[in-house]
N, C-alpha and C positions, 0 to 999 in steps of 0.2 A: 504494500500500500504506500503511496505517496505520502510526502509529508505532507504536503494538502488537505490531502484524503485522510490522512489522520485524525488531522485536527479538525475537519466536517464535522466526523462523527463524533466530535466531546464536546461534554459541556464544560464549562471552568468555572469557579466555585473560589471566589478569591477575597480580602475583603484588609478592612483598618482597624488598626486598635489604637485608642485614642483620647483625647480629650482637651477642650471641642474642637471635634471634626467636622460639624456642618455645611464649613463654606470647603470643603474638600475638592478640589478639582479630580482627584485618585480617581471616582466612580467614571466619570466620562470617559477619561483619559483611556484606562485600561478596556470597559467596557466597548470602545471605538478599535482601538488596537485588536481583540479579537474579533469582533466580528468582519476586520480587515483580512485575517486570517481565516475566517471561515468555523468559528468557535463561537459558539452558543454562551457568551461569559455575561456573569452577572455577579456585580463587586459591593460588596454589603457594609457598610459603616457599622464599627461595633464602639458607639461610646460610652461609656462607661469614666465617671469623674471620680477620683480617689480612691482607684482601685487600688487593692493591699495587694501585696504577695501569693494568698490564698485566692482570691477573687483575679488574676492574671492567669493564674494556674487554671483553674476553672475553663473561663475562656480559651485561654490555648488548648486544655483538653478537648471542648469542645473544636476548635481547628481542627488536630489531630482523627476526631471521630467523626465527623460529620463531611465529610468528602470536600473537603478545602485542598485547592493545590499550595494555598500559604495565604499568608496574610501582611500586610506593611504593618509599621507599628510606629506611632510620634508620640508628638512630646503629651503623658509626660511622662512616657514605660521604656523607652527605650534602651536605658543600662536598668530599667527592673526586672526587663523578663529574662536578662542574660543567665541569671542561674537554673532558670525553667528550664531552659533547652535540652535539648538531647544531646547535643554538637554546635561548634560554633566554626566558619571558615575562618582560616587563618587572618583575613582583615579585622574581623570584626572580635576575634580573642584578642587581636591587638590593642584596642581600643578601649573593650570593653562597652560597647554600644552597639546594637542592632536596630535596623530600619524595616527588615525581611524575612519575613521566616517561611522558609519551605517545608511543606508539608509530603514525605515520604514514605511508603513501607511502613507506615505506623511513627515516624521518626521527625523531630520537629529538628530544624538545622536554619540556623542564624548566620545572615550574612549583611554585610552592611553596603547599599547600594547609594549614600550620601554621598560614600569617599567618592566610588568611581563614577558618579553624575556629577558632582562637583568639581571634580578634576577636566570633565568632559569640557564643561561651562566654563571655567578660569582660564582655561590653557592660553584664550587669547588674548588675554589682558595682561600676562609675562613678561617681563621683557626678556631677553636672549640671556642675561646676568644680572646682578646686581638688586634682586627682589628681597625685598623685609616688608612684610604682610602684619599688620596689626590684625589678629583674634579677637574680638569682645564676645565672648560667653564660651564656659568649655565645658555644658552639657550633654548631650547626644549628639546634637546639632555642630555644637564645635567641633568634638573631639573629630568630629568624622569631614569637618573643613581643614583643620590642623592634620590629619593625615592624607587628606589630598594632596597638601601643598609640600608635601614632605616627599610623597611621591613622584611630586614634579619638580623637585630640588632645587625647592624654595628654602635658601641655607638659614631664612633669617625672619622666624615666625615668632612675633610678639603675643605671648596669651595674657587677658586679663579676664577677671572675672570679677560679681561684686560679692562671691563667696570665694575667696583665696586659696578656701583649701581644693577646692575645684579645677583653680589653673592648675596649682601645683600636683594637682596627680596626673594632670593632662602633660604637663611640661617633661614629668616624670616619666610619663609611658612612651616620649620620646628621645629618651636621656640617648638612647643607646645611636640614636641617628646624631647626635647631634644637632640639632637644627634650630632647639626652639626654648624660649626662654620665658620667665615670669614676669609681665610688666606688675609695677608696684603700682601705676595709676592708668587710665586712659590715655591721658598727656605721655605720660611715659611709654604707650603700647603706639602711640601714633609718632614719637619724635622720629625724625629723616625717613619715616615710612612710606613705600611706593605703593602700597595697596593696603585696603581694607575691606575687612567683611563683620557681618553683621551676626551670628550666630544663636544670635536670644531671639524670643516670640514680642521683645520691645518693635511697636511698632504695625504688629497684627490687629486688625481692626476687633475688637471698638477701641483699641490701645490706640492712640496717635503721639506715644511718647518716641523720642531720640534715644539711641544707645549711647551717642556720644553729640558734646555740645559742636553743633556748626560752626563755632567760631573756630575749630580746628579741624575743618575741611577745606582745602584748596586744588586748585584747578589742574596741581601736576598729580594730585592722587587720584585712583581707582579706586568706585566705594563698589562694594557687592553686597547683594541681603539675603539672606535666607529667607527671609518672608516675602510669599506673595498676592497677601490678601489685605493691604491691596497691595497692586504692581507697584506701583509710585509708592514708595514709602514716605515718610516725612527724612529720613535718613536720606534717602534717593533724591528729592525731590532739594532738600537742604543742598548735596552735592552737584545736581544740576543746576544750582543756581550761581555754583562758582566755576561754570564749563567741564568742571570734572569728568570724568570717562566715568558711566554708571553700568552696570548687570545686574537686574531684576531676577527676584527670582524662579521666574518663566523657564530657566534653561536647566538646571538644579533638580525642578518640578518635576518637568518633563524629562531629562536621563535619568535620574534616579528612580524612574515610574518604567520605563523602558526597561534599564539592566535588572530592576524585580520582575518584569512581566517574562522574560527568557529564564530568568529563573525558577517560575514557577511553571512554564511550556516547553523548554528548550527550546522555544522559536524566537526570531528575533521579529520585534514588531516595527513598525515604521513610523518613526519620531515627528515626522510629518503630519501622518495621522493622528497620533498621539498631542502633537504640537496644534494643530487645527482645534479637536476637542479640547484644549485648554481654552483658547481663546476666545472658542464658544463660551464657557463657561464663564470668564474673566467679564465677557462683552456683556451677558445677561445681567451678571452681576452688576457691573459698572450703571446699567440702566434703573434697574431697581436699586440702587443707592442715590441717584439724582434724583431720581422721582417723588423718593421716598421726603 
């Protein structure tokens, strides 16, 4: 049988763990990606607000027994379900944060598809040498921006966070690369900095707060955000106002939602499509927000 013809005849069974997941662009995205493929998928929001240890467990069992090919997982389970698992791929035992989990043979396996959407999204805003990236937040989100840029041999990544002991285990889990250090302040994580990124939910709607003050954004820095709801951050939008080079988090969204969708098919989707059904979703949204 064709790969095609494979994937005709399945259905897929995919879904988020979360909290709030709402304004999720995940459902379309993926949902468009199969049936581009010829797969009958339907991708289920599982929110749930303060879930414990016990109560994650639950849920992923339920993944595990209910014919899920996996599930994405954000803020704010990300490094909680890492002990759940059955298996973790070597990026994401790195880290210590999963975004992915594949559902197997009965067997739940965590992988992290932040780093390698991230990496996908950043590579163009590089320069050839010479890059020191200020990190602000080294929660799931971070750790797995902080290992992108590590991968892309970025020598010179500043982390801060405004719980310290958080950079420092981030900084830590990268002692053995060398690469990345503890800023003491934001000031400190931005001075002669070529790029920044965004790594906290500051700035997710109905939040309209800054991660860091604009008066230390200028025109020769890259900002990038990990949020994209909305696209224009206040972040983003501060940086566009000094000519800055900005990356929304549109591109992140969408490879990170790609390299999970191959992992729970082995097929590779087409980011176009995938890319499209965001936009869909972004546009709807943007309309019922002016309306409103």
């Amino acid at each position: 049988m064709s790969e095609r013809g494979y994937a005709a005849s399945k259905k897929l069974l995919t879904g988020l763990i979360g909290a709030p997941i709402a304004h999720s662009a995940s459902p379309a995205m993926h949902e468009s990606a199969a049936e581009a493929l010829g797969l009958r998928g339907h991708y289920q929001l599982i929110e749930v607000a303060g879930a414990d240890a016990a109560g994650l467990r639950m849920m992923l069992e339920g993944v595990r027994r209910l014919g899920f090919a996996g599930v994405n997982v954000t803020y704010p389970y990300k490094e909680a379900v890492v002990p759940l698992l059955d298996e973790l791929a070597p990026g994401a035992a790195a880290m210590g944060a999963v975004n992915t989990v594949v559902a197997r043979d009965g067997r739940l396996t965590g992988h992290n598809t932040d780093t390698t959407g991230f990496a996908r999204a950043v590579a163009p805003l590089l320069a050839p040498s010479g890059n020191a990236v200020a990190v602000i937040g080294a929660g799931g989100v971070g750790k797995a921006i902080a290992f992108a840029l590590a991968s892309l041999d970025v020598t010179d990544i500043r982390i801060f966070d405004s719980e310290p002991a958080r950079a420092e285990t981030l900084v830590s889990l990268l002692a053995a690369q060398g690469v990345a250090r503890l800023a003491s302040s934001i000031e400190d994580a931005l001075h002669g900095a070529t790029g920044l990124v965004n790594g906290t939910p500051v700035g997710m709607l109905p939040n309209r707060g800054m991660p860091v003050p604009a008066t230390l954004l200028h025109e020769k820095l890259w900002v990038a955000d990990a949020v994209y709801s909305p696209l224009i951050t206040p972040l983003l939008a501060a940086a566009q106002a000094t000519s800055a080079r900005i990356m929304t988090g549109r591109e992140l969204a969408i490879y990170q939602a790609a390299d999970a969708f191959e992992l729970f098919t082995g097929l590779a989707p087409s980011t176009e499509v995938m890319g499209e059904a965001f936009d869909e979703v972004m546009a709807a949204r943007s309309s019922a927000y002016h309306a409103a």
